[in-house]
DSSP file (Angstrom, degrees, kcal/mol; ACC not computed):
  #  RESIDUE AA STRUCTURE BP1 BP2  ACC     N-H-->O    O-->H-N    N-H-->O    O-->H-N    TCO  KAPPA ALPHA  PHI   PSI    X-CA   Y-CA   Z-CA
    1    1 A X     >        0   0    0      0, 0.0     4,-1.8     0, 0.0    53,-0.0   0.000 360.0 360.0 360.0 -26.0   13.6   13.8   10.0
    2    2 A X  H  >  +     0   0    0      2,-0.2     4,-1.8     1,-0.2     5,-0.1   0.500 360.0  48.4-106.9 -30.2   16.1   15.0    7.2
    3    3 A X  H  > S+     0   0    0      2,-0.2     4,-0.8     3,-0.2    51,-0.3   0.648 112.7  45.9 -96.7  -7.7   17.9   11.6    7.0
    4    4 A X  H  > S+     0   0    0      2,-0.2     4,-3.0     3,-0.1    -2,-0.2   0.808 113.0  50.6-108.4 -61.9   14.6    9.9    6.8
    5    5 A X  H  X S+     0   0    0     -4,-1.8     4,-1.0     2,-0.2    -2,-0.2   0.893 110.4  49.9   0.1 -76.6   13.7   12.9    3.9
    6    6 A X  H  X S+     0   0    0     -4,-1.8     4,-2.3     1,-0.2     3,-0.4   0.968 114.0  57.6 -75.8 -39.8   17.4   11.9    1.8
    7    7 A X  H  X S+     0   0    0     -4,-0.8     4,-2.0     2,-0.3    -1,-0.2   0.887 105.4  39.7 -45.3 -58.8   15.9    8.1    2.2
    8    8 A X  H  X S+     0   0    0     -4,-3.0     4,-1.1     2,-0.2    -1,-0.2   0.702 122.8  45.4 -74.2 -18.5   13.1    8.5    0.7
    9    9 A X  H  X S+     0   0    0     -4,-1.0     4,-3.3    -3,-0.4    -2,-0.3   0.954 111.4  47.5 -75.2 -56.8   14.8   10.6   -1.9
   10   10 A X  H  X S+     0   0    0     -4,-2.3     4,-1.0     2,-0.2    -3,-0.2   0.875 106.6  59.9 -28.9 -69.6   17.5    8.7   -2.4
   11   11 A X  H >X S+     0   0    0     -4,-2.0     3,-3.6    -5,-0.3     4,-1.7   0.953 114.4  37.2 -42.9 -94.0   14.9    5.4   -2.7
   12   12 A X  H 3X>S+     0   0    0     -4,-1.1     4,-2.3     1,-0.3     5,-0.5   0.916 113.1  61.2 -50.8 -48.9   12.7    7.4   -6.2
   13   13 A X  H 3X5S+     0   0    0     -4,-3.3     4,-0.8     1,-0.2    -1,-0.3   0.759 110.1  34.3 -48.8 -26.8   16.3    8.5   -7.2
   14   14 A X  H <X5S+     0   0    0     -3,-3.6     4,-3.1    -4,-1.0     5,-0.3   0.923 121.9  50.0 -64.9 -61.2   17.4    4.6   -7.6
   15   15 A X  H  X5S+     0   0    0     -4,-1.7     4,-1.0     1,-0.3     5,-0.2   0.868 115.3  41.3 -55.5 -56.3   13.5    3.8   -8.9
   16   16 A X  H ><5S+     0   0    0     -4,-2.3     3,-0.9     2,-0.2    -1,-0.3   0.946 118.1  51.4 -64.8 -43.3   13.6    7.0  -11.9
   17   17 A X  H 3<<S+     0   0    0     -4,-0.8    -2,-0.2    -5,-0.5    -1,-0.2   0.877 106.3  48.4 -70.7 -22.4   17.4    6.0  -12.9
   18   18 A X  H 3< S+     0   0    0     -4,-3.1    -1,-0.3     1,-0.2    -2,-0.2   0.757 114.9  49.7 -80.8  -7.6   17.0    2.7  -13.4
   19   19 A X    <<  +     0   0    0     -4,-1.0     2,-0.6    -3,-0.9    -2,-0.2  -0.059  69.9 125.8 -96.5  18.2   14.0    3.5  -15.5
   20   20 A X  S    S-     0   0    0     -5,-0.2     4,-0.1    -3,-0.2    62,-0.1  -0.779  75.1 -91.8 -84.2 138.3   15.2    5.6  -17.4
   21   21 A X        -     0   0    0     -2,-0.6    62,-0.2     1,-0.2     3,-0.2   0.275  31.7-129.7 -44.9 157.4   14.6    4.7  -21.5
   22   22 A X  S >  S+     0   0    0      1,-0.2     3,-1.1     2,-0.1    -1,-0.2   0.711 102.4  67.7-101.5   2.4   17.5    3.0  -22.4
   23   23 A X  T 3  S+     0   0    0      1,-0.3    -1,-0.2     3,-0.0    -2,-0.1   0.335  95.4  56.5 -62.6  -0.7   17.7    5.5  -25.5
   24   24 A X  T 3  S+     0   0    0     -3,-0.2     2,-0.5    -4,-0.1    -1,-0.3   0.297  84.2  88.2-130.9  11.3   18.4    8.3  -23.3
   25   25 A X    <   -     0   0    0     -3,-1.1     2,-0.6    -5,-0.1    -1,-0.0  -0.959  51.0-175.1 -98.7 132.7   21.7    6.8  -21.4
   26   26 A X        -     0   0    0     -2,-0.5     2,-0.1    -3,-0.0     3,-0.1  -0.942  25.3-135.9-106.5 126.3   24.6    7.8  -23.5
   27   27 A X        -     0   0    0     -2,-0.6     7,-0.0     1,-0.1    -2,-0.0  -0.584  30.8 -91.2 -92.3 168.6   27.5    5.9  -21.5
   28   28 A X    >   -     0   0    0      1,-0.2     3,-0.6    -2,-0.1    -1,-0.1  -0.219  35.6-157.4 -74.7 156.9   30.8    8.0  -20.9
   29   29 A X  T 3  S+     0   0    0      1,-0.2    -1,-0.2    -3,-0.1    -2,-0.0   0.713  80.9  74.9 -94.5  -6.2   33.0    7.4  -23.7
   30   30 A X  T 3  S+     0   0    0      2,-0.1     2,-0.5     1,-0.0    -1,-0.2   0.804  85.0  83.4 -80.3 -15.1   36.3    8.3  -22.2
   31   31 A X    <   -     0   0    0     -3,-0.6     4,-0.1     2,-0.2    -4,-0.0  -0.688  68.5-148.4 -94.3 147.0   36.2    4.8  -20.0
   32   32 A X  S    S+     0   0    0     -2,-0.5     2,-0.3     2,-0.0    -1,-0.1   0.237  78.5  53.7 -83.5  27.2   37.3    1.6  -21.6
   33   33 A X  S    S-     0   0    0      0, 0.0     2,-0.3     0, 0.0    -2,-0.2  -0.968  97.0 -92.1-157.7 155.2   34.8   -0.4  -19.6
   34   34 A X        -     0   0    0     -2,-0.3     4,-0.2     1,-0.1     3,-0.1  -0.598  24.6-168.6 -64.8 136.1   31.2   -0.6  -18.7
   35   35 A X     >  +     0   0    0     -2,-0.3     4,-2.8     2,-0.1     5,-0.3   0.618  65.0 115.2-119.3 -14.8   30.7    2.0  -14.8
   36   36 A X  H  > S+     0   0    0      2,-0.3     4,-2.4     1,-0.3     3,-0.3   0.660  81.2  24.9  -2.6 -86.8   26.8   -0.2  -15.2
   37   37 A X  H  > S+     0   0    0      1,-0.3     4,-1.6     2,-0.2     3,-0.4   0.957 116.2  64.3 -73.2 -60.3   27.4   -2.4  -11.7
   38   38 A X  H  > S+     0   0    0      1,-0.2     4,-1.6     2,-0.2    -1,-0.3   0.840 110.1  37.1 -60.8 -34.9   29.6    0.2  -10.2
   39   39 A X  H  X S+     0   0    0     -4,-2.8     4,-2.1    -3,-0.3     5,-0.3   0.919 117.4  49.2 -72.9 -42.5   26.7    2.8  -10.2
   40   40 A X  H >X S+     0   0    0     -4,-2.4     4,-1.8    -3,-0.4     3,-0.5   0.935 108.8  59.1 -63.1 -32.9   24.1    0.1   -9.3
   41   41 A X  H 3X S+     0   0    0     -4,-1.6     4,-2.2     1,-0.2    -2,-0.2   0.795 108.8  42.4 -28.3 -64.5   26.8   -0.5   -6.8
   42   42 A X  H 3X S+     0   0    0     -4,-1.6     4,-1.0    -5,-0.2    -1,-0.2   0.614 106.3  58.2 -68.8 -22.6   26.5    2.9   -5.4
   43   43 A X  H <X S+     0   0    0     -4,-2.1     4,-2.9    -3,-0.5    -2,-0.2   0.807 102.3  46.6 -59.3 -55.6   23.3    3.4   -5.3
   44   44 A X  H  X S+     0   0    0     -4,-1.8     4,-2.6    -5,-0.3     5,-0.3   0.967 113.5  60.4 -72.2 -47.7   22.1    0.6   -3.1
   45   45 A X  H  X S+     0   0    0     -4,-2.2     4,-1.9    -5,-0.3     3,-0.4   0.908 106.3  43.0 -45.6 -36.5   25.4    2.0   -0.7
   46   46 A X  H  X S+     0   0    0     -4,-1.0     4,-3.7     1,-0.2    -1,-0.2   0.937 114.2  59.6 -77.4 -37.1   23.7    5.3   -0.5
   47   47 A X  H  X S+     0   0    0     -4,-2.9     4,-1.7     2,-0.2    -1,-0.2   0.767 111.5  36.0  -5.8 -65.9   20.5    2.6    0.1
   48   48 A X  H >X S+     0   0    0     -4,-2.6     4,-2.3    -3,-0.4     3,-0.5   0.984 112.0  60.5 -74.1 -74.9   21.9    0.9    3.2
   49   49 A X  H 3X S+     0   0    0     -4,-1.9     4,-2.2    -5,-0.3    -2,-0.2   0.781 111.5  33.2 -41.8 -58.7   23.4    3.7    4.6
   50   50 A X  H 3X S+     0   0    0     -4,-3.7     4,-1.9     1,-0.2    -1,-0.2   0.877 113.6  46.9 -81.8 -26.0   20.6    5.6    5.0
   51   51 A X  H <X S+     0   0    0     -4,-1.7     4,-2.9    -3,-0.5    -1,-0.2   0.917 109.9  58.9 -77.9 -18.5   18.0    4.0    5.6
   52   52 A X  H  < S+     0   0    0     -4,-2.3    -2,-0.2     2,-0.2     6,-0.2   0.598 101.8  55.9 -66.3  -8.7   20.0    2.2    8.1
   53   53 A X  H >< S+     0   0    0     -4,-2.2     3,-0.9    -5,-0.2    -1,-0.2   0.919 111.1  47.6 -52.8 -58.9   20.7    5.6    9.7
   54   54 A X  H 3< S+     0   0    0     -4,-1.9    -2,-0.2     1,-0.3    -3,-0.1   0.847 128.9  20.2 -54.7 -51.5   17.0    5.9    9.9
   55   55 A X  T ><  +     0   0    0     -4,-2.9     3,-1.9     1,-0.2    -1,-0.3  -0.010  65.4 163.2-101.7  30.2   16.3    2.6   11.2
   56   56 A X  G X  S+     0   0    0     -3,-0.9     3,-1.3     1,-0.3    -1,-0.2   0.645  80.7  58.9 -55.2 -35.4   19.7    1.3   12.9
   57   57 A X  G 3  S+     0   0    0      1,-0.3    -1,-0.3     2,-0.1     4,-0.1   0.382 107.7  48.3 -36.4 -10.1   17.4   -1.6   15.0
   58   58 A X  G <>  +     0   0    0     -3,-1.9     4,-1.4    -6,-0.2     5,-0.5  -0.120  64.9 131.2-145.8  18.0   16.1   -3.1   11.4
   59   59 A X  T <4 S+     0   0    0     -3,-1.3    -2,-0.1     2,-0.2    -7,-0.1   0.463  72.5  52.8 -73.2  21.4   19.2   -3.4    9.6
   60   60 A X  T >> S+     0   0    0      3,-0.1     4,-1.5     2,-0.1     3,-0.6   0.790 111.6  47.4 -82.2 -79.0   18.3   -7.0    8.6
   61   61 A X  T 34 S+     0   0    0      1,-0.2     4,-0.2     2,-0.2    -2,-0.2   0.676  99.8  59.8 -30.6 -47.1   15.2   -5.8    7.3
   62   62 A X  T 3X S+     0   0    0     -4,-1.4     4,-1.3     2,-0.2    -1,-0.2   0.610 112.5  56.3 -81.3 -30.2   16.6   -2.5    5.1
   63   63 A X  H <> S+     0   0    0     -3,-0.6     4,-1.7    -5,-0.5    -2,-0.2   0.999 109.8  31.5 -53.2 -64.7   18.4   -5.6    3.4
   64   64 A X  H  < S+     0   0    0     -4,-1.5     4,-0.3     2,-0.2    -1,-0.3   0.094 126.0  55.7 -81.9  19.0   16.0   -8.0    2.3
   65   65 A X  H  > S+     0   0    0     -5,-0.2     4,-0.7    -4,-0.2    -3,-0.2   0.718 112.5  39.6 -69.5 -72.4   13.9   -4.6    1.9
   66   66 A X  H  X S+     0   0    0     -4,-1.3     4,-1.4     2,-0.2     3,-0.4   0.856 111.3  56.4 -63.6 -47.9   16.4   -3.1   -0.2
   67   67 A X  H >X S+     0   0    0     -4,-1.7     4,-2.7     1,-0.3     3,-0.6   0.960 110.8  46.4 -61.6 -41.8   17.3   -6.3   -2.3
   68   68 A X  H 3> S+     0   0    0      1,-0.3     4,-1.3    -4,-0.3    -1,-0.3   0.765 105.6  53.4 -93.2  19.7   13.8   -6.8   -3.4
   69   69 A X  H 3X S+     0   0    0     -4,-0.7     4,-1.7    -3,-0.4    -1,-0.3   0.779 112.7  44.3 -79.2 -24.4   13.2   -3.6   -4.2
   70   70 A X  H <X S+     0   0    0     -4,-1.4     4,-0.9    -3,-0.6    -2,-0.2   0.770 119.6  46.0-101.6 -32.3   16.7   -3.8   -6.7
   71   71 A X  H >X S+     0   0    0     -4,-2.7     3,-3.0    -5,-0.3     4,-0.7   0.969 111.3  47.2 -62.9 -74.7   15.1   -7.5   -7.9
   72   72 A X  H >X S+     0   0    0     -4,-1.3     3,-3.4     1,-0.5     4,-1.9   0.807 115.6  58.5 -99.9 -83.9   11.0   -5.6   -8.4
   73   73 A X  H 3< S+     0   0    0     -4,-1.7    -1,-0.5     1,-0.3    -2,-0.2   0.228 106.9  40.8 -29.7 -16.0   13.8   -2.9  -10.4
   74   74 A X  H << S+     0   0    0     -3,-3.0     4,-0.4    -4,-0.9    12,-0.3   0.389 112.2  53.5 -64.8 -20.5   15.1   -5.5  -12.7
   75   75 A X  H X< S+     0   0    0     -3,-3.4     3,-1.3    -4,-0.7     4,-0.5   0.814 108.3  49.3 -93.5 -41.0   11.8   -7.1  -13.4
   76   76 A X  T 3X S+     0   0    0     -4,-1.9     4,-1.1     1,-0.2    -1,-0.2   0.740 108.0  55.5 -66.8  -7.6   10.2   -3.8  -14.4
   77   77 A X  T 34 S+     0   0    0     -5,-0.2     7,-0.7     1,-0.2     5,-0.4   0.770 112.0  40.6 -75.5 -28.8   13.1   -3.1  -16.7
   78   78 A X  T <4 S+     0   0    0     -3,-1.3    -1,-0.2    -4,-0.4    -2,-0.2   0.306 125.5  42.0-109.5  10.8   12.6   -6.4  -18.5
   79   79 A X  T  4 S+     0   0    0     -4,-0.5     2,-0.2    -3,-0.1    -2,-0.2   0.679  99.9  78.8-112.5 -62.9    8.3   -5.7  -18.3
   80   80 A X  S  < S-     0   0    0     -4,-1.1     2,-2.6    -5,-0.3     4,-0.4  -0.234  83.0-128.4 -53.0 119.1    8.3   -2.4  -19.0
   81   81 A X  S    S+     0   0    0     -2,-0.2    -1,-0.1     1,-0.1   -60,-0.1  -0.363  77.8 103.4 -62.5  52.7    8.6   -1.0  -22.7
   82   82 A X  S    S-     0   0    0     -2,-2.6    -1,-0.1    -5,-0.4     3,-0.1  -0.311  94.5-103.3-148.1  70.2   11.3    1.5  -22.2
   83   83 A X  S    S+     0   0    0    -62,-0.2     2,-0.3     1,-0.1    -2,-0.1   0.569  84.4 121.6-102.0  85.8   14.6   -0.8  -24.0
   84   84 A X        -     0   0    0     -7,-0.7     2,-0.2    -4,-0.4    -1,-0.1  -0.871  47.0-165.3-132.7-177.0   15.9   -1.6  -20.8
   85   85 A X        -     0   0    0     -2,-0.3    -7,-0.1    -3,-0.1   -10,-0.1  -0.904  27.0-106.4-160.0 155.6   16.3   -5.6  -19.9
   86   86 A X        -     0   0    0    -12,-0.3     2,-0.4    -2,-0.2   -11,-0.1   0.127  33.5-161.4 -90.6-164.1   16.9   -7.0  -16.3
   87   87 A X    >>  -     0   0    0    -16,-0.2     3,-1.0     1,-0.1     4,-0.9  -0.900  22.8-139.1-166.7 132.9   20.4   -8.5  -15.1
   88   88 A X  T 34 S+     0   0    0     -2,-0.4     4,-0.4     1,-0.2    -1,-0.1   0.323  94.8  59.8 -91.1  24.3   21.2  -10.3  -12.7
   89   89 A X  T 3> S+     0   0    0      2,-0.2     4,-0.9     3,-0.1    -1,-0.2   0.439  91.0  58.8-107.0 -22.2   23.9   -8.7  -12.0
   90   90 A X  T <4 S+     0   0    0     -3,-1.0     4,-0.4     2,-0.1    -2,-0.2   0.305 104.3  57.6 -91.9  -8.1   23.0   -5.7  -11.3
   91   91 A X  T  X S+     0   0    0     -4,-0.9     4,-1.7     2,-0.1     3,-0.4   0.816 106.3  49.1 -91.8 -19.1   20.8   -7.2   -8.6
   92   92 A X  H  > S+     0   0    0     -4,-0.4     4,-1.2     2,-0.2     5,-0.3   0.972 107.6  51.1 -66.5 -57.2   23.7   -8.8   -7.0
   93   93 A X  H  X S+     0   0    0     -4,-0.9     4,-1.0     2,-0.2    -1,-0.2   0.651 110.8  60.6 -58.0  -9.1   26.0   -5.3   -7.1
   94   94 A X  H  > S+     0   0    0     -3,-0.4     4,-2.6    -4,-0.4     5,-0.2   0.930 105.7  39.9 -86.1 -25.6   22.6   -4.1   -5.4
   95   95 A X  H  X S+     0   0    0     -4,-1.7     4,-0.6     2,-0.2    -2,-0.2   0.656 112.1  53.4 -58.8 -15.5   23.0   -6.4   -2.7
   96   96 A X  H  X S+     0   0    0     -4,-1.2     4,-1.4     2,-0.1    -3,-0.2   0.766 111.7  52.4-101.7 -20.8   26.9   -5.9   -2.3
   97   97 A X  H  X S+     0   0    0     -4,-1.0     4,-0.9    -5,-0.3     3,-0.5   0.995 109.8  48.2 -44.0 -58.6   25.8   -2.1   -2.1
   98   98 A X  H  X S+     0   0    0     -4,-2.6     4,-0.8     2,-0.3     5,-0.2   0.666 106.8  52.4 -50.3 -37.6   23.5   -2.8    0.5
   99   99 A X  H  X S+     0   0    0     -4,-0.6     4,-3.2    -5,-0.2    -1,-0.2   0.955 115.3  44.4 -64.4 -49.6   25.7   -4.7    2.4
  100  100 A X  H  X S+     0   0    0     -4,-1.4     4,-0.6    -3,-0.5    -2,-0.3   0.551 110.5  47.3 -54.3 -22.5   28.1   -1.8    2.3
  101  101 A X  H  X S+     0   0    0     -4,-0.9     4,-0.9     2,-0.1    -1,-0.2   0.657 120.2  45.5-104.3 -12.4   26.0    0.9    2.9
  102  102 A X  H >X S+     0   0    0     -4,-0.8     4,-2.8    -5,-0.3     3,-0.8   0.976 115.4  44.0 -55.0 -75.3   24.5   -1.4    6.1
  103  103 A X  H 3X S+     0   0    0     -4,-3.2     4,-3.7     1,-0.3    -3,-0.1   0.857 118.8  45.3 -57.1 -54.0   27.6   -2.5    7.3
  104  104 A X  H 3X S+     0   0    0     -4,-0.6     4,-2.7     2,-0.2     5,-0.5   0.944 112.8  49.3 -49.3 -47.5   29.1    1.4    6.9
  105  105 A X  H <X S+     0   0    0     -4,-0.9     4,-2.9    -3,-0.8    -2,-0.2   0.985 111.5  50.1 -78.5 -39.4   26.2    3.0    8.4
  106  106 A X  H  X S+     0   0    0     -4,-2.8     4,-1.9     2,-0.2    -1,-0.2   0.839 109.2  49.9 -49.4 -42.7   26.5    0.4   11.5
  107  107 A X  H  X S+     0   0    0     -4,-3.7     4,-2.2    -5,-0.4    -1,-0.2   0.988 115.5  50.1 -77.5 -47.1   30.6    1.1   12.1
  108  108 A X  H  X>S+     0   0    0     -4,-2.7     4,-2.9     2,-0.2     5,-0.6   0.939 110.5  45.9 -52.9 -44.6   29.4    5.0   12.1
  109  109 A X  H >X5S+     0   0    0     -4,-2.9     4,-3.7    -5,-0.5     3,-1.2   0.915 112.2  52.7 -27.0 -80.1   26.8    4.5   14.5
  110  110 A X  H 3X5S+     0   0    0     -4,-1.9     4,-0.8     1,-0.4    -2,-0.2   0.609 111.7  40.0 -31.7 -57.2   28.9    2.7   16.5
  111  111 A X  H >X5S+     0   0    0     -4,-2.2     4,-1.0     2,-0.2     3,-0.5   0.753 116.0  50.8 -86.1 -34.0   31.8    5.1   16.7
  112  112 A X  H <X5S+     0   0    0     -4,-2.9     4,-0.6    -3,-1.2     3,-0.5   0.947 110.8  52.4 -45.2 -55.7   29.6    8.2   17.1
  113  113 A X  H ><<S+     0   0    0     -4,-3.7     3,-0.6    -5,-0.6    -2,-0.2   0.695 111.3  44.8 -22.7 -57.8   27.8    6.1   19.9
  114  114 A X  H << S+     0   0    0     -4,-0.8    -1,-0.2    -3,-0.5    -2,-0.2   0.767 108.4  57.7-110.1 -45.0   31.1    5.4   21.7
  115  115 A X  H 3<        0   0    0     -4,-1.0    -1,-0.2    -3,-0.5    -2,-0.2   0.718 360.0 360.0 -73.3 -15.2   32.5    9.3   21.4
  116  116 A X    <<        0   0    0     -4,-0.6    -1,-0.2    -3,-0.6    -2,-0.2   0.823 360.0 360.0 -84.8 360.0   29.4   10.7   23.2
């Protein structure tokens, strides 16, 4: 029930940071590079992981689930009137999050599974 909870949290936490105005992200200035895809990156891991905790039987599903929700999150960026525009490139780093937080939550299973 609690991992199910951080899922559905986790899930509006993606949806309100990528929509946030794009006047209101100041990026950090101390890196010499964009962190853009590394966050979308992280996001969708936290994605996989947990809902694939929730659901470990459906982790096919929590993919293509999870990718078009990070696709329907790039098209509202580029719809929506809050100066954000979509990238396809950030939907890819959310599918190689996704893959990672699947793939992660699946080897944990697994080895919890095996120790009881």
């Amino acid at each position: 029930m609690v991992t199910r909870f951080l899922a559905v949290a986790w899930t509006l936490g993606i949806l309100l940071a990528c929509l946030i105005p794009g006047s209101q992200i100041t990026p950090p200035s101390f890196l010499p590079f964009s962190i853009d895809k590394w966050v979308h990156l992280v996001m969708f891991v936290g994605f996989g992981a947990l809902w694939t905790t929730v659901r470990p039987d459906r982790a096919w599903t929590v993919f293509w689930v999870g990718a078009a929700y990070g696709v329907a999150i790039e098209i509202l960026q580029g719809l929506l009137p809050i100066g954000r525009s979509p990238d396809i490139l950030d939907a890819l780093a959310d599918g190689v999050g996704l893959g990672l937080g699947i793939g992660l939550a699946v080897l944990l299973t697994r080895k919890v599974s095996s120790n009881d």
